[in-house]
C-alpha positions, 0 to 999 in steps of 0.5 A: 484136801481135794474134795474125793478125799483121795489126796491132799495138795501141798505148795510149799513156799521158800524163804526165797522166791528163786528156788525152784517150786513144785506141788506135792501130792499126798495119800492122806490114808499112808502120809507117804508122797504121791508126786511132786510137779514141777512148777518152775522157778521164782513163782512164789507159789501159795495156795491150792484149789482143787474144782469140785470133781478133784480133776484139776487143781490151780496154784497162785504164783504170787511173783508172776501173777499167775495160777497154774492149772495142773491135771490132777490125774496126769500131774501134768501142767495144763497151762498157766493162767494170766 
């Protein structure tokens, strides 16, 4: 749940890490899908971190060693970190 309460950050993670990997936000008041962002394929994607002002939210890639910083406002990827 990001902290404004206005979302809810979702990286569903394959049985195989080959699939391609997206971030799912949704409005928690109607359950429905708000945007789903593409990420890439064979990341391994897991968790999802909002910072306290709900502007960004980081994604673990667990196969590539990475989080990915995404606008939570754009839904577009900011850049990857190492």
């Amino acid at each position: 749940m990001a902290p404004n309460g206005k979302s809810v950050w979702v990286a569903p993670a394959g049985m195989h890490s080959s699939k391609t990997n997206y971030l799912i936000v949704i409005d928690p008041n109607s359950g429905t899908i708000k945007e789903r962002v593409l990420l890439g394929k064979d990341l391994h994607v897991a968790h999802v971190v909002l910072d306290d002002q709900s502007k960004n939210a980081f994604v673990t890639a667990g196969e590539t060693n990475e989080v990915i910083q995404v606008d939570a406002t754009t839904y577009q990827v900011v850049r990857n970190l190492i």
